[in-house]
KEFI-779154 format. One record per residue (C-alpha): x, y, z; residue in one letter. Coordinates in steps of 0.5 Angstrom, whole numbers, padded with zeros to 4 digits. Example, Ala and Ser with C-alpha at 12.3 -4.5 7.8 and 13.67 -1.06 7.14 Angstrom:
2
{{0025 -0009 0016} "A"}
{{0027 -0002 0014} "S"}
***
This chain:
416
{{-0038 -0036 -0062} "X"}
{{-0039 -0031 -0055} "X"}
{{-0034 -0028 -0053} "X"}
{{-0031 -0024 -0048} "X"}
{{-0025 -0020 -0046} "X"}
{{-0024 -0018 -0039} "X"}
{{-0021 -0010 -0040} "X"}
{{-0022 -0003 -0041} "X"}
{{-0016 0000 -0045} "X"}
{{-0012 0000 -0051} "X"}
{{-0010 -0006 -0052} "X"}
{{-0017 -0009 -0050} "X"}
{{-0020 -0005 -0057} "X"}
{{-0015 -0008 -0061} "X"}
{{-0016 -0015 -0058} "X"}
{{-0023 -0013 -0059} "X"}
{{-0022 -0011 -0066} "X"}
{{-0017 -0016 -0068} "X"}
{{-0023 -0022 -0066} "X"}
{{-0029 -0017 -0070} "X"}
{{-0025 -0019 -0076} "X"}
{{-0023 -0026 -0075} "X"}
{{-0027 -0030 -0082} "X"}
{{-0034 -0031 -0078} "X"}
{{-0038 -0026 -0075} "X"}
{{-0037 -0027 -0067} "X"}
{{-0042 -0024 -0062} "X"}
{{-0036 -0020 -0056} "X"}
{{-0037 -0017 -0050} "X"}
{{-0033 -0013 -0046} "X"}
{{-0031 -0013 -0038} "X"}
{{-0032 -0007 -0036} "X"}
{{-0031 -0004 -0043} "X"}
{{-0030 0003 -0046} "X"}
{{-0035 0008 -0050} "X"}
{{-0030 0006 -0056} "X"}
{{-0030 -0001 -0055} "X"}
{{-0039 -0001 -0054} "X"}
{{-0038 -0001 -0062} "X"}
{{-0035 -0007 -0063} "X"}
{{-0037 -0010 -0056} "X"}
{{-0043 -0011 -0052} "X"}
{{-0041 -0009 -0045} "X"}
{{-0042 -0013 -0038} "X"}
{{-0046 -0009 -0033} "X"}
{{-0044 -0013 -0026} "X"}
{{-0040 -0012 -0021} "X"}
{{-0033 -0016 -0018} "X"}
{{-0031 -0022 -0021} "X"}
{{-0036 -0027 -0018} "X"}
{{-0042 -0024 -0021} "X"}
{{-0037 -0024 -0028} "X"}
{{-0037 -0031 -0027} "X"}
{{-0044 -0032 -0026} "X"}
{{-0046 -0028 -0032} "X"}
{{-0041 -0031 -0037} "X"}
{{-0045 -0039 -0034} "X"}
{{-0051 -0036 -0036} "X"}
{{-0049 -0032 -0043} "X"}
{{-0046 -0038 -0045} "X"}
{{-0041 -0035 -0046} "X"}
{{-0036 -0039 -0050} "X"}
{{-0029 -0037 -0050} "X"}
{{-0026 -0031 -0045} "X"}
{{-0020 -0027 -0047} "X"}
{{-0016 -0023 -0041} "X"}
{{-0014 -0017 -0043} "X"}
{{-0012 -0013 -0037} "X"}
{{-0007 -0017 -0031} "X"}
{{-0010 -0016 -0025} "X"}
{{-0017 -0020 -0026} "X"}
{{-0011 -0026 -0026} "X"}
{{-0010 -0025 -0019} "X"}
{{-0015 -0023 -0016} "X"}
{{-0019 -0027 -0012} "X"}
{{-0019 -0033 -0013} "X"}
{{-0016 -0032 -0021} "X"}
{{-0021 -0030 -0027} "X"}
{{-0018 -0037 -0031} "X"}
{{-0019 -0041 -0024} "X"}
{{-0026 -0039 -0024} "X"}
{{-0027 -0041 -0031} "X"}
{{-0023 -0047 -0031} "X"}
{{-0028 -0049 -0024} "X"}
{{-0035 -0046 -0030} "X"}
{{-0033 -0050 -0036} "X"}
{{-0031 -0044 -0040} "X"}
{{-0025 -0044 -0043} "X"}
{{-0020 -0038 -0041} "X"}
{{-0013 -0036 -0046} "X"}
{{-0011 -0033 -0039} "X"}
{{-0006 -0036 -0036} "X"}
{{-0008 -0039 -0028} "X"}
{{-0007 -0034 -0021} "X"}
{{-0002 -0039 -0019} "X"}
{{0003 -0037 -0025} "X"}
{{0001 -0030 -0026} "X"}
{{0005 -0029 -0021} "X"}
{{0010 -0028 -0027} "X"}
{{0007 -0022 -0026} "X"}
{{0004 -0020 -0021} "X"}
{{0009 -0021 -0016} "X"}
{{0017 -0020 -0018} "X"}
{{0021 -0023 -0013} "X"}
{{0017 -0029 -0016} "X"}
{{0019 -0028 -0022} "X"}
{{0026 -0026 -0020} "X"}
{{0026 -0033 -0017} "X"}
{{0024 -0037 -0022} "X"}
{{0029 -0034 -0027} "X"}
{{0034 -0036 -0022} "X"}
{{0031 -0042 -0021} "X"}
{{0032 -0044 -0028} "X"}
{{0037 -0041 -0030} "X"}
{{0035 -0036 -0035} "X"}
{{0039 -0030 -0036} "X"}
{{0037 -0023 -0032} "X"}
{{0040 -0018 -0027} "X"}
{{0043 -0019 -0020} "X"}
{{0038 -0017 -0015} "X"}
{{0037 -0016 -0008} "X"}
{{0030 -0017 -0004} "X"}
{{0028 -0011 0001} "X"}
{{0023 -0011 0005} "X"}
{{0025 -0005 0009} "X"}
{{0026 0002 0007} "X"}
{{0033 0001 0011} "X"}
{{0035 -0005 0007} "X"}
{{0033 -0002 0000} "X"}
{{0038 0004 0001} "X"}
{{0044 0000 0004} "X"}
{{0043 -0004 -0002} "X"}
{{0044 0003 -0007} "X"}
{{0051 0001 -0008} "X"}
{{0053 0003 -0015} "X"}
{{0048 0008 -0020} "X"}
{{0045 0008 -0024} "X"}
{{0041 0003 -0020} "X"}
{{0033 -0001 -0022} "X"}
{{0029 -0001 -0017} "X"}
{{0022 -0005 -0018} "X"}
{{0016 -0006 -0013} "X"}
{{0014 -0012 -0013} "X"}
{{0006 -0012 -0015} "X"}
{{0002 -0009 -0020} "X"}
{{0003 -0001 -0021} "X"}
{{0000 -0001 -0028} "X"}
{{0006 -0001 -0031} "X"}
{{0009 0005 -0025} "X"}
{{0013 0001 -0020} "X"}
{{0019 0001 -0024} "X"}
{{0025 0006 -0022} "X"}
{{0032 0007 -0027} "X"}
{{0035 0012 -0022} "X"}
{{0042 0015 -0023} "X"}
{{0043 0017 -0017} "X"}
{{0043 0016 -0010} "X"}
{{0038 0022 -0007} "X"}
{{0034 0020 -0013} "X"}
{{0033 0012 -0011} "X"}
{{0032 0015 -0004} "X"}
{{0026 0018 -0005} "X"}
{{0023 0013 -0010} "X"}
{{0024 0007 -0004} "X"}
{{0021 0013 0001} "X"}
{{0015 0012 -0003} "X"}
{{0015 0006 -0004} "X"}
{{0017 0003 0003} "X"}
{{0014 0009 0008} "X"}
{{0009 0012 0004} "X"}
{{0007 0005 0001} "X"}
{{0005 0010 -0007} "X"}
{{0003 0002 -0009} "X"}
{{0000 -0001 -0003} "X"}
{{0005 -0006 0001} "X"}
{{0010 -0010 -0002} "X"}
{{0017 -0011 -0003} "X"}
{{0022 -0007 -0006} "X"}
{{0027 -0011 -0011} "X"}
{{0034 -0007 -0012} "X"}
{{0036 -0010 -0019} "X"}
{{0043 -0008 -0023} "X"}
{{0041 -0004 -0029} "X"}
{{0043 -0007 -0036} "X"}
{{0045 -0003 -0041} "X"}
{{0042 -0004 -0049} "X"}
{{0037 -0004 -0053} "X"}
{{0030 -0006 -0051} "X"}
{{0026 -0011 -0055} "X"}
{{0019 -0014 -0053} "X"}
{{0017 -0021 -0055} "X"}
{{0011 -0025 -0055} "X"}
{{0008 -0032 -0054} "X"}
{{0003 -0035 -0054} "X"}
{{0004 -0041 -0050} "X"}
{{-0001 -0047 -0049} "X"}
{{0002 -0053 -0044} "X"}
{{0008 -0056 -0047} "X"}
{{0008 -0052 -0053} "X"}
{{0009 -0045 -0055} "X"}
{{0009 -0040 -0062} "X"}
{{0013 -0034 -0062} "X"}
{{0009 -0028 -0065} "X"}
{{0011 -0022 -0068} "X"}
{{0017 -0018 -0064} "X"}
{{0016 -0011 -0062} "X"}
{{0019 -0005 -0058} "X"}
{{0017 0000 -0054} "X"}
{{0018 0008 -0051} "X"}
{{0017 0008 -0043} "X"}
{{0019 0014 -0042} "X"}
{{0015 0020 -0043} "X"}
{{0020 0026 -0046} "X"}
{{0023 0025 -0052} "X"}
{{0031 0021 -0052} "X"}
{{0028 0017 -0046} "X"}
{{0028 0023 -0042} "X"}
{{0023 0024 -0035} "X"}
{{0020 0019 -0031} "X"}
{{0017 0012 -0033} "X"}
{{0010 0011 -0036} "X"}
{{0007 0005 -0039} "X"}
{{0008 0006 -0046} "X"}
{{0009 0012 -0050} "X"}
{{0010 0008 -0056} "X"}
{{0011 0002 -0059} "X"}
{{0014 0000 -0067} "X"}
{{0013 -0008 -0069} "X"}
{{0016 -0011 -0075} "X"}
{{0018 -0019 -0076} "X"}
{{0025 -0014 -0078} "X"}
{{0027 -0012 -0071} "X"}
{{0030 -0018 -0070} "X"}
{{0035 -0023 -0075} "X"}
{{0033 -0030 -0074} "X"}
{{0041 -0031 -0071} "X"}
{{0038 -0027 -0065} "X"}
{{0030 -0030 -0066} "X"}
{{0033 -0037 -0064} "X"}
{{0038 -0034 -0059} "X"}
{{0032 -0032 -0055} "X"}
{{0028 -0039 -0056} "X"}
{{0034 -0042 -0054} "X"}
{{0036 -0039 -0048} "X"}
{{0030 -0036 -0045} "X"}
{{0023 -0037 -0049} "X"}
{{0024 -0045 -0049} "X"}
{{0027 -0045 -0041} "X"}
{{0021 -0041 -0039} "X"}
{{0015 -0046 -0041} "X"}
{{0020 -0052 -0039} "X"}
{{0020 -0048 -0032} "X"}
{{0013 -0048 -0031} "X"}
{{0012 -0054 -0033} "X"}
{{0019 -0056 -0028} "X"}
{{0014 -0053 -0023} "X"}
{{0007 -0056 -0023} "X"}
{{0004 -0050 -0026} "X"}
{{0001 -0051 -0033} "X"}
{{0000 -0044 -0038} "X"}
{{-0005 -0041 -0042} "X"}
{{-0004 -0035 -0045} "X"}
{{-0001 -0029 -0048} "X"}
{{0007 -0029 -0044} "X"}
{{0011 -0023 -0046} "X"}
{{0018 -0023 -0045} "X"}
{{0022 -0016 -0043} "X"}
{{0029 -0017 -0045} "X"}
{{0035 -0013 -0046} "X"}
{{0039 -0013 -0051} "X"}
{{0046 -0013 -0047} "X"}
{{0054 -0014 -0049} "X"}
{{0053 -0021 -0046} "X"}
{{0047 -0023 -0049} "X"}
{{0040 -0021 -0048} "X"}
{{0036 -0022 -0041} "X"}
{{0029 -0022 -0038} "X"}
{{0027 -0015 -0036} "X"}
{{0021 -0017 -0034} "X"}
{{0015 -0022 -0035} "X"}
{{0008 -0020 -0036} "X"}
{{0002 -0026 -0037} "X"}
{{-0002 -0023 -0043} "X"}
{{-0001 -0018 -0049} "X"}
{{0003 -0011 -0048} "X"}
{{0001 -0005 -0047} "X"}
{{0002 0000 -0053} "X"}
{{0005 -0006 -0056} "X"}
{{0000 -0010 -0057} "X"}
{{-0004 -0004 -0061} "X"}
{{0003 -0005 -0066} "X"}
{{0002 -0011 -0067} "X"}
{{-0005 -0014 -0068} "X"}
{{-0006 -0009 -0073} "X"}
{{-0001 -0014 -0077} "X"}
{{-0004 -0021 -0076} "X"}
{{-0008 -0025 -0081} "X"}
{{-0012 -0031 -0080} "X"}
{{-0017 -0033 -0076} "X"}
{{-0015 -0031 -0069} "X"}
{{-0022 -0032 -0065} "X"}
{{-0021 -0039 -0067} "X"}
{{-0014 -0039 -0065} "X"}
{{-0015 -0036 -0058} "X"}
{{-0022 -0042 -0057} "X"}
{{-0017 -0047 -0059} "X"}
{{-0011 -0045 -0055} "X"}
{{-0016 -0043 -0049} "X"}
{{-0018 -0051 -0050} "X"}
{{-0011 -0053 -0050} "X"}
{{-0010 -0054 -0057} "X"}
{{-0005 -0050 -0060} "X"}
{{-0006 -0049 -0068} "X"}
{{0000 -0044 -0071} "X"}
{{-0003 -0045 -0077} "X"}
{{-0009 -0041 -0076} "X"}
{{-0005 -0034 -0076} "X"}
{{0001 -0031 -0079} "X"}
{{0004 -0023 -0079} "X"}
{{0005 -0019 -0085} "X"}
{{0012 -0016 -0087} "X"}
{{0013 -0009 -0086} "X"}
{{0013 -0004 -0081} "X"}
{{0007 -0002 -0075} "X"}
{{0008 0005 -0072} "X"}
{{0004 0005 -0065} "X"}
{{0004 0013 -0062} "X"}
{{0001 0015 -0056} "X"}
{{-0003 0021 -0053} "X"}
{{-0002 0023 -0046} "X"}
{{-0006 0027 -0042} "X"}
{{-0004 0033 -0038} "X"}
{{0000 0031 -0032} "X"}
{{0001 0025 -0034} "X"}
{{0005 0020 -0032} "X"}
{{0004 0024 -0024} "X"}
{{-0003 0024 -0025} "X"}
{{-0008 0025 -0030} "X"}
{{-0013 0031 -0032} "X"}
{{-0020 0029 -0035} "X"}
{{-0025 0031 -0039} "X"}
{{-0021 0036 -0044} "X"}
{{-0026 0035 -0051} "X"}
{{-0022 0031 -0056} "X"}
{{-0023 0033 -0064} "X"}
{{-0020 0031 -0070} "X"}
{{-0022 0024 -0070} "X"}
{{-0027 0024 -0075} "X"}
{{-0020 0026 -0080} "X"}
{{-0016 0021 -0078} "X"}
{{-0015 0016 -0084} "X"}
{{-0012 0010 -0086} "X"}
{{-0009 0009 -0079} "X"}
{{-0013 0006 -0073} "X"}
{{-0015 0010 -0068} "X"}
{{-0015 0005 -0061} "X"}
{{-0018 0008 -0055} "X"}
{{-0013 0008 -0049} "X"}
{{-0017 0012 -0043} "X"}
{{-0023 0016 -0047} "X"}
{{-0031 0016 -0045} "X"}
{{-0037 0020 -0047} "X"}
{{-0040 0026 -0045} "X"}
{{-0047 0028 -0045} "X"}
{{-0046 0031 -0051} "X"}
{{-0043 0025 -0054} "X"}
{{-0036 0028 -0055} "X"}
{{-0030 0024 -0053} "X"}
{{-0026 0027 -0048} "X"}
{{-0020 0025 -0043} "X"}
{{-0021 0019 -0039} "X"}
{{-0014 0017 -0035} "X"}
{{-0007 0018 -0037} "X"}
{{-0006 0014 -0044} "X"}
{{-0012 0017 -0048} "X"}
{{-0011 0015 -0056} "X"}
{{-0006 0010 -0059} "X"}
{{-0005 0011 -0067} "X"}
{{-0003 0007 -0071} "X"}
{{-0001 0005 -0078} "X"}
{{0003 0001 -0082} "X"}
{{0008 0002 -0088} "X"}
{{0013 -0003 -0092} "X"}
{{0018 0001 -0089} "X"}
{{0019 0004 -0082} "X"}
{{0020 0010 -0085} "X"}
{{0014 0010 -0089} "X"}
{{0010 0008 -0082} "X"}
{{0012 0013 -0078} "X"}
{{0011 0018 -0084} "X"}
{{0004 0016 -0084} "X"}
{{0003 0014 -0076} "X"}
{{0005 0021 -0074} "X"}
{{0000 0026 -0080} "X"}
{{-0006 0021 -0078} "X"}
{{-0003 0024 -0070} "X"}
{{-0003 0030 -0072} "X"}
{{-0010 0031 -0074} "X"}
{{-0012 0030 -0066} "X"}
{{-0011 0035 -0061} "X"}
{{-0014 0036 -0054} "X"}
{{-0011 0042 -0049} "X"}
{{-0006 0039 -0046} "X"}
{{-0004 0033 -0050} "X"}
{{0003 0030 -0049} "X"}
{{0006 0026 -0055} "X"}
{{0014 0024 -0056} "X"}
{{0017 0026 -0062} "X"}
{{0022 0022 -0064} "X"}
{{0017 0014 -0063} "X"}
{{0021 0009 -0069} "X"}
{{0026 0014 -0070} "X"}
{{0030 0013 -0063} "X"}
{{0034 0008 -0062} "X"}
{{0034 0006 -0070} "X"}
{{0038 0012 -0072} "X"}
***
């Protein structure tokens, strides 16, 4: 098959990975791409969504995979334009990507259907956020896309002031509403489906770190780190969430005249009450997905193919036991900024852990260097979480580059 997957981070290059060593050798292109994902992928050199559709038609490319979110949403939506070219997509349509791309939408269709999730407030001005800031801590969340950044945990007032100034006036995010959320408490936990019409499989569970200092201190990023394992959650807990929430969810979009296809990631909280829906994202996580793929067997270029074309077959995949241990390296000033081109050494010494490429490019003497906020995500894999971290850590710590940030206590907080 010809397949294409739409991204450039961490998650397309264990996407990519992931198919490459799928049974049959696949011919893979990537949209844009990185210099990492080049030697795995052939990259696509157009321009905007339109020319991506019209190079896929010619290509005959068979299956197209979303790995990023915005392509979902923009325009007329990456699905719908494939579904109006005859190319099969696993992203789900522009319609009920808003899962994602909006959460007042989200927020909506949970209260809709009844699925557990906190109270909320909609505000459309900066006056109606803070007079909605009556107890702390408080979440506050912009309602479109921030690449993982519109989300608040403020603990008090002045704090969730300044966040809803920099929402609301001066618009860090581009326009959009503010939700005020009551703050859950308790262990978080990512689940994954891949859903297909009326039917769904949920995959191997993950969990990940989003704030950027160790005990889940300073600001929010998109992920400093993630573990995976069919351990982290018992089957009693598993089949709750099935119940309450994977279940009502597919029925809902169904209820709604919407139909899906694609990776849904379920953000839920483990609270006193039961768990509840974080958040909703319309494809694979990001850093969790370089936890999890490294754990799937089977043959997932035909699954996705498959699935894309409305035909779920569980039976095509399966995840290992034990435990994956994904550890992210930042750059300087992240997650406020970024500082690019510091020269990234050691990757060469790296070994018996995967090294996904998260924000890195080439330079002119074809060394990687720093190329966004998340550069390297590394990962191994151990019959036991200890054993993972272990292992996950000694490979990380043979690459450096000046002013890398990486926590410290990734699979060992909120475990111990």
């Amino acid at each position: 098959m010809k397949i294409l997957v739409t991204g450039k981070g961490g998650r397309e290059h264990a996407l990519i990975t992931a198919l490459s060593e799928s049974p049959q050798k696949h011919e893979l292109f990537a949209y844009p791409g990185s210099d990492a994902i080049a030697t795995l992928a052939t990259r696509v050199d157009v321009t905007g969504l339109p020319e991506l559709i019209t190079w896929m038609k010619q290509n005959s490319i068979d299956l197209c995979m979303a790995g990023e979110e915005a392509l979902l949403v923009k325009d007329s939506g990456l699905s719908n334009l494939c579904a109006e070219a005859g190319i099969p997509c696993w992203g789900p349509r522009k319609e009920i990507a808003q899962l994602e791309a909006s959460k007042t939408f989200a927020k909506k269709f949970l209260k809709r259907h009844g699925i557990p999730t906190a109270d909320f407030t909609i505000c459309t001005t900066a006056a109606e956020a803070k007079a909605a800031l009556t107890e702390m801590p408080i979440v506050l969340k912009f309602d479109g896309l921030a690449a993982g950044k519109g989300v608040a945990v403020c603990t008090s007032n002045d704090e969730a002031e300044a966040f809803v100034d920099d929402v609301m006036e001066k618009r860090c995010f581009g326009a959009g509403d503010l939700l005020v959320e009551k703050c859950l408490t308790g262990p978080e936990i990512s689940i994954f489906a891949s859903v297909c019409d009326d039917k769904y499989q949920i995959l191997m569970p993950a969990r990940d770190y989003k704030r950027i200092r160790d005990n889940d201190q300073g600001p929010n990023t998109g992920g400093m780190g993630a573990v995976a394992s069919l351990e982290l959650a018992d089957p009693a807990l598993m089949q709750r969430i099935e119940r309450e929430i994977v279940q009502p969810t597919v029925q809902g979009i169904l209820k709604d005249g919407l139909k899906y296809r694609g990776f849904l990631y379920f953000g839920l909280m483990l609270t006193p009450n039961g768990p509840q829906v974080i958040e909703y994202n319309c494809r694979f996580g990001d850093p969790e997905a370089e936890a999890v793929l490294p754990m799937l067997r089977g043959d997932f270029a035909t699954y996705a193919f498959e699935a894309a074309k409305g035909n779920l077959q569980p039976d095509l995949i399966r995840f290992q036991p034990g435990w994956s241990i994904c550890l992210i390296s930042a750059s300087a000033g992240y997650p406020a900024s970024s500082r690019n081109g510091d020269v990234i050494s050691g990757l060469e010494s790296v070994s018996g852990a995967r090294v996904y490429h998260c924000g890195t490019k080439k330079n002119t003497a074809g060394q990687f260097e720093t190329n966004g906020g998340r550069v390297l995500a590394v990962v191994a894999q151990g019959a036991t979480r200890v054993e993972a971290r272990e292992k996950a850590y000694a490979e990380s710590t043979k690459i450096t580059f000046d002013g890398l940030q990486r926590r410290s206590d990734i699979g060992k907080m909120h475990f111990e």
